[in-house]
N, C-alpha and C positions, 0 to 999 in steps of 0.2 A: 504494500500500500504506500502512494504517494501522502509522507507527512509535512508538507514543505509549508502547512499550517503553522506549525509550531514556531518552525524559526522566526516568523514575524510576531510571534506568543511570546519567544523568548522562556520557554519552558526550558531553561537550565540552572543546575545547581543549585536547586529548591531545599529549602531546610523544611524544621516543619514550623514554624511560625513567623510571622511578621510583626515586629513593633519596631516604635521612631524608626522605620523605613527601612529598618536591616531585617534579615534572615539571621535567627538565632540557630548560633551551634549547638546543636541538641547533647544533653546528658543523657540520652538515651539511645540504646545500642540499637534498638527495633528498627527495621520499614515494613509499610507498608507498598504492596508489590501491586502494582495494578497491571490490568490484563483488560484487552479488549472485549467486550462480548461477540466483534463481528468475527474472529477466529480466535478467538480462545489466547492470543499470543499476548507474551509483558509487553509492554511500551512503556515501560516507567517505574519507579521506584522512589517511595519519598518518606523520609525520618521520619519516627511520631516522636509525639512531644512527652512527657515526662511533669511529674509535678511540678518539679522545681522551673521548668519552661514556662506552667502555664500561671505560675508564680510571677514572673514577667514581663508577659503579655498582660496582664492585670493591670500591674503596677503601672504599664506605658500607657493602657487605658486609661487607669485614674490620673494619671498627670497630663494626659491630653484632655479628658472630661473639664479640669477647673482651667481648662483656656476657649476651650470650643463652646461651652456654655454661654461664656463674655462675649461672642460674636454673633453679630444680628441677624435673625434668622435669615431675611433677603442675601444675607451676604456665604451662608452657610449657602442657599439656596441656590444661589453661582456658582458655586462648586461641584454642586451636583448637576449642574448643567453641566459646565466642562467633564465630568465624568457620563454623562448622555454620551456626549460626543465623542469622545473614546469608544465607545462603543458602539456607535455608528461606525467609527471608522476601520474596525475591527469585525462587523458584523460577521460577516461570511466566514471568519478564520475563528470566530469563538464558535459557531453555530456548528463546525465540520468537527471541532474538539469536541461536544455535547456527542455528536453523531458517534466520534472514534471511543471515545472513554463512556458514555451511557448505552447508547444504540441504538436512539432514535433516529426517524431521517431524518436528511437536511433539509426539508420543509418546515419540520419540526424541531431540529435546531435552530433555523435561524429565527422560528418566528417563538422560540424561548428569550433570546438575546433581545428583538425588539418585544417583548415585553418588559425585559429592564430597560430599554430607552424608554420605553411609552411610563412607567413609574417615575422613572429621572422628571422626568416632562411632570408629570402629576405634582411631585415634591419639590417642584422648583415654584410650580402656581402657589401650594400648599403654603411656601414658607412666606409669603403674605394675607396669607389667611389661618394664623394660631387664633383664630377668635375666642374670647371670652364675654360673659355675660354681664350688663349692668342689671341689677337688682330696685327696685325702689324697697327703701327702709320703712319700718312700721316707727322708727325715733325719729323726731325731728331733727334739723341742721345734721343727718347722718348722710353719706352715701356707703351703699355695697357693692359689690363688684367679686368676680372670679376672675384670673387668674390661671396662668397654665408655664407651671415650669419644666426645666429640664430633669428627668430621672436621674439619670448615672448613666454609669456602664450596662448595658446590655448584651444578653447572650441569645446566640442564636445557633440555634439545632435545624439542621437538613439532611432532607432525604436523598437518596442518587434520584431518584425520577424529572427531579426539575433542578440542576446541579447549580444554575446562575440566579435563574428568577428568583424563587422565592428567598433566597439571600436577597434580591435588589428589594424586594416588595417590603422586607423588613428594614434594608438599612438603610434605602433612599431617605424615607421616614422619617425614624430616627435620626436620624443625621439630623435634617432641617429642624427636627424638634430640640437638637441640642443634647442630644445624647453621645456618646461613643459605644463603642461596641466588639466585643468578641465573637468570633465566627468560628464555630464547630463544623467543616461539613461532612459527608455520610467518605468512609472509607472505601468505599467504590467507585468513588468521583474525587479523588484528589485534587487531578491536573487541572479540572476546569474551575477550582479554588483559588489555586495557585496562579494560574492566568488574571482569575480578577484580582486577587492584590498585588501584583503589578501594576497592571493598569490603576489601581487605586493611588500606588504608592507615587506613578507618575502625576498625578493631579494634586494631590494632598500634600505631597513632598515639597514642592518648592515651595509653598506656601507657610509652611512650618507647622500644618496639619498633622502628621507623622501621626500615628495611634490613636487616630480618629475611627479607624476600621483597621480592623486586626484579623487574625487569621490565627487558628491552631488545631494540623492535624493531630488526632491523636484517639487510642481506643475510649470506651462506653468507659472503662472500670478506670484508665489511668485519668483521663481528661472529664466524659462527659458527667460523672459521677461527683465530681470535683465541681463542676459547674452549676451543678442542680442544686448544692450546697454549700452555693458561695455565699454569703447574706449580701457582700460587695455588687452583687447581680440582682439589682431590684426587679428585674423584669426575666424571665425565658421564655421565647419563644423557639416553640419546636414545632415542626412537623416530622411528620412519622405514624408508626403502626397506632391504632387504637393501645394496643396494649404497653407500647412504649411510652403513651399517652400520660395512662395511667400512673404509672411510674414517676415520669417526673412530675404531674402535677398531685402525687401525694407529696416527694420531697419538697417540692418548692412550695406549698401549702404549711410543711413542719414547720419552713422557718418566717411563716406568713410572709410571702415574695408573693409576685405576680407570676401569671401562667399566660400566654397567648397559644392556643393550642389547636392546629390543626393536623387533624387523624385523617383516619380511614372514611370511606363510603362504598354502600352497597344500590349504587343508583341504578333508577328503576325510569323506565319511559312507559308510559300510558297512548293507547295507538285506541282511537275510536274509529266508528264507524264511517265519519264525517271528513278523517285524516286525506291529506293530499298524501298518497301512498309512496309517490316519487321521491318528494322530500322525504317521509319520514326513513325512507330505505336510506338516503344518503346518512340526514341526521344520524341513523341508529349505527351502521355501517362507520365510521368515524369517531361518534364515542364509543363501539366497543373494540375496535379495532386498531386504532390511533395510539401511538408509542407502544405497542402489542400489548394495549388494554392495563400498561404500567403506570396509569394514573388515577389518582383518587376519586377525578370525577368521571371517570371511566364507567362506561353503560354496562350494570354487571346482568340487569334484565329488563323483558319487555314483556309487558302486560297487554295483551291486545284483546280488542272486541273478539266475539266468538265469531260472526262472521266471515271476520277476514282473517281471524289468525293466523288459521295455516297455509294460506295463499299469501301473507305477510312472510311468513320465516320457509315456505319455498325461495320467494322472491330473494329475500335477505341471503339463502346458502346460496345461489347463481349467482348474484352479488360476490359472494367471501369467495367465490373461483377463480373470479379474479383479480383479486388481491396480490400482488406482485411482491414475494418474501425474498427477503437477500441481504446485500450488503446495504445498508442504508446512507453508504458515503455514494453510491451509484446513481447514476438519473433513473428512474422509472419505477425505483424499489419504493412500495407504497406500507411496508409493514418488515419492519427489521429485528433484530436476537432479542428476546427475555437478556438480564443480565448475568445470570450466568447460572451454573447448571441447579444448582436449588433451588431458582424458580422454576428451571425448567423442572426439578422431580414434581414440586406444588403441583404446577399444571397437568403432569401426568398421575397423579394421585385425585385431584379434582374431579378430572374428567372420569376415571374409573368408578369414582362415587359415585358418581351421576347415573350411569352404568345400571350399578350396584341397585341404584335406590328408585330404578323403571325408567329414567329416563330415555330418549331415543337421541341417538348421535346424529344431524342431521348431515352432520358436513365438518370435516376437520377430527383432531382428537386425539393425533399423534403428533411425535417432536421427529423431527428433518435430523434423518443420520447421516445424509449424504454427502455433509458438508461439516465443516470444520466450525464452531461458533454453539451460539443458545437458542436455533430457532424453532419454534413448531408450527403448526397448524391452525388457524384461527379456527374458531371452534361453536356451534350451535348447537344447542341442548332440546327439545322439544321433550315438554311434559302435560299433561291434561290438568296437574296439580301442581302444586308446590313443592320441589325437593326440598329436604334437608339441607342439600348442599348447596343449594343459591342461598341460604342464609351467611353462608361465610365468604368474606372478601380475599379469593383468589387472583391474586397480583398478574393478571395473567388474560391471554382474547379470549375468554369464554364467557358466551350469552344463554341464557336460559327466555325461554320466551313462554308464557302459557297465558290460555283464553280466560276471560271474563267474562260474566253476563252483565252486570251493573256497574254503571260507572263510583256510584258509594264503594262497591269490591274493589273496584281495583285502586281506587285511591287506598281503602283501609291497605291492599298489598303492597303498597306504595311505600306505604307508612309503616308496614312491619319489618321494620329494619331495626337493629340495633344501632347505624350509624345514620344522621342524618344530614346528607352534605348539600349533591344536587338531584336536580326529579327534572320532569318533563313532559308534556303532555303533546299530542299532537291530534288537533282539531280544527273543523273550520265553524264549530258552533259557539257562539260565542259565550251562551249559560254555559257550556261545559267545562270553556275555559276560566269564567270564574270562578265557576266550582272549585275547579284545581288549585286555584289561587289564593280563596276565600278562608275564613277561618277552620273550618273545614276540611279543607284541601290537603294540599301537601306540607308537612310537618318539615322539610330541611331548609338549610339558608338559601339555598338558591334553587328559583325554579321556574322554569322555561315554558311557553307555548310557540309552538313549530319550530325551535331550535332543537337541538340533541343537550346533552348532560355535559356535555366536555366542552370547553376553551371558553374561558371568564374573561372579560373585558377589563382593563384597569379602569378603575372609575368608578365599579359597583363594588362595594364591599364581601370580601369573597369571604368563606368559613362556611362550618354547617353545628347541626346541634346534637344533641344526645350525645352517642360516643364520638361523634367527629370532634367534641372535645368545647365549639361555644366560642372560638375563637375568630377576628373577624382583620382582614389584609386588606391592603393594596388600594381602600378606597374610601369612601363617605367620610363622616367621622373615626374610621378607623386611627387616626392621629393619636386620638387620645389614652391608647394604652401606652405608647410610649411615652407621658408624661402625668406628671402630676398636678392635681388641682389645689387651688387655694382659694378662700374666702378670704376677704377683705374688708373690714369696714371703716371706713376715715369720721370722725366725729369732727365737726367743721365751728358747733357750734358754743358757749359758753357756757351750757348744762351737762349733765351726765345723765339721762332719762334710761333706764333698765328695759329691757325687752319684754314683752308679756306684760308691761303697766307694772311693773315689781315695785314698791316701796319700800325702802330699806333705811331705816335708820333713821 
């Protein structure tokens, strides 16, 4: 494979952390060895960090924290623009590293990477708009008012599935809100870590920014274990499994910190009778198949009218034939490797249950041994009922699809999820779409009519509820977890009047 990406990446001689703008020499003997998924081969190798490393990178955050707080957010907000920019101008060589190190395509890479331009762009507008509220006082000559400070240092936890974005979607933010921040990312996705704090370190650097954003690879039990139990980390935000969920926001709840938390989801599309069938085969066809079904808001089922069901998921398996699996650095490959072979057992374990528990295989179901890498077969389940096994979130393109009669069923199946992230409905009636919308309706953060469950817009606030964790990115008022509130009252006038009418004394 042609890697002549990199050398404009400048992917050499990476330690494993970044602060005040150096690469720290690790006191730890470990790497971490990373391998492509698109043939299984190393391309790289990179230290982990060690306690005393992530000792540090702490320290370099807190002494960058009490200077980047003093600067005005529009001015914080420039910088984040010139880091846009960097990123534009790097598009296509970060978008091909997501492809080479996760093994998504370069559709799909690149349009990861302009999702951190288009956040850049959000949190450049954002950092003149910190609003806070005036109050009118119940005391006379009083005014009230809120207030919205800088936290601290924040820590942020990522999954391999989105290796750039959802780091941008946290630290654009933060930044402009006057934070700094330590960056955990998943040990599958080193390189394209290490790429952006470069680029960080070129924008931030000259300015004397240095440990504004930080970087530290390193394992669960030496670093991330460390981080969920720093009290110096007012804030964590992670994504990841439901169950890794759980975990840190039990720790970071022991030492009453905050949790930003987005998990898992088991998303479901609703197909009636009324659905424009074309679209919805695309729509479905793209969330469940799009990064080989490696995303949270990935279509894991589809509920359709009884009428058309299974004239639906015919359509849909003629659909998934031709789906073009391969190298995802190729022009035409439309669905590229699971990450590596333990997804790929998941997915073959998955599908056997399905199997197992009466479903019907319609199309797909096996993993591609003919080639070297993690790919398999994108994969449809037909059931007349409810398996067992579409209740649990397999990382993986496998759809489960079964008939309704009422649209009340299929919303309640909608909603019988353990995880609630995004839903989708696909109609042209319009009570049905508020149904689905309505108090009633669908029970996750995000939810769609005629679009599919997958690719969020910056600008609407992403997260979902239940075990997706309650946590909220990338948009609306989202700002506000990275910082804190304050009340304020100014007494303007010559008396001291008590609140509630109190007399005292």
């Amino acid at each position: 494979m042609n890697y002549d990406f990199l050398t404009k990446l400048a992917l050499d001689g990476a330690q494993q952390g970044a602060s005040h703008g150096q690469w720290l020499e690790t006191t730890h003997g470990e790497t971490v060895r990373v391998h492509t998924p698109i043939d299984g081969t190393e391309i790289g190798a990179v230290h982990l960090a060690s306690r005393a490393d992530y000792e540090q990178v702490v320290s370099a955050a807190q002494a960058a924290f009490t200077k980047w707080r003093m600067v005005p957010a529009p001015q914080r907000g420039e910088l984040i623009r010139r880091l846009g920019e960097e990123f534009r101008a790097n598009k296509k060589e970060l978008g091909a590293l997501i492809s080479l190190e996760m093994g998504k395509i370069r559709a799909e890479g690149e349009g990861e990477v302009q999702e951190c331009i288009d956040i850049f762009d959000f949190a450049v507008g954002l950092s003149r708009q910190l609003y806070g509220l005036t109050m009118h006082s119940e005391r006379p000559d009083h005014r009230m008012y809120e207030q919205w400070h800088p936290m601290g240092v924040i820590g942020i936890i990522t999954a391999f599935n989105f290796p750039m974005a959802v780091w941008a979607w946290n630290a654009a933010i933060a930044a402009v809100c006057g934070d700094t921040m330590i960056w955990k990312p998943s040990l599958k996705t080193p390189l394209c870590a290490i790429a952006i704090q470069k680029i960080v370190d070129r924008v931030f650097g000259p300015e004397g920014h240095d440990g504004v954003m930080c970087t530290i690879v390193g394992t669960d039990s030496e670093v991330g274990e460390t981080m969920i139990h720093d009290k110096r980390l007012p804030l964590i935000s992670a994504t990841g499994s439901c169950r890794m969920g759980r975990h840190v926001g039990t720790a970071v709840a022991g030492r009453l910190g905050r949790c930003l938390l987005e998990l898992g989801g088991n998303n479901a599309i609703v197909v009636d009778d009324t659905a424009d069938e074309e679209i919805a085969v695309r729509g479905i066809l793209f969330g469940a198949v799009g990064t080989a079904g490696q995303r949270c808001t990935s279509t894991r089922r589809v509920l359709a009218s009884r009428p058309l069901a299974r004239r639906l998921a015919d359509r849909l398996a003629a659909a998934y034939q031709s789906v073009a699996i391969g190298d995802p650095l190729e022009d035409g490959t439309l669905m590229g490797p699971l990450i590596d072979q333990l997804a790929v057992d998941g997915y073959l374990a998955a599908v056997q249950q399905a199997r197992d528990q009466g479903g019907e295989v319609l199309c797909g179901g096996k993993a591609l041994t003919d080639r070297a890498g993690f790919y398999v077969e994108p994969t449809i389940v037909w059931s007349e009922t409810r398996l067992p096994i579409s209740r649990e979130e397999t990382f993986a393109p496998i759809l489960y699809i079964t008939p309704w009669d009422t649209l009340e069923q299929a919303i309640a199946d909608q909603n019988d999820a353990d995880q609630g992230l995004s839903s989708a409905i696909f109609t042209r009636d319009l009570l049905s779409a508020e149904q689905f919308l309505g108090h009633a309706g669908s029970d996750c953060g995000i939810a769609n009519v005629n679009i599919g469950t997958s690719g969020a817009e910056i600008g609407g606030a992403f997260g979902g509820e239940k075990d997706t964790g309650g946590g909220r990115e990338a948009g609306s008022d989202s700002w506000k977890a990275y910082m804190r509130r304050q009340t304020c009252t100014i007494n303007h006038g010559q008396d001291l009047p008590l609140a509630q009418g109190i007399q005292f004394g």
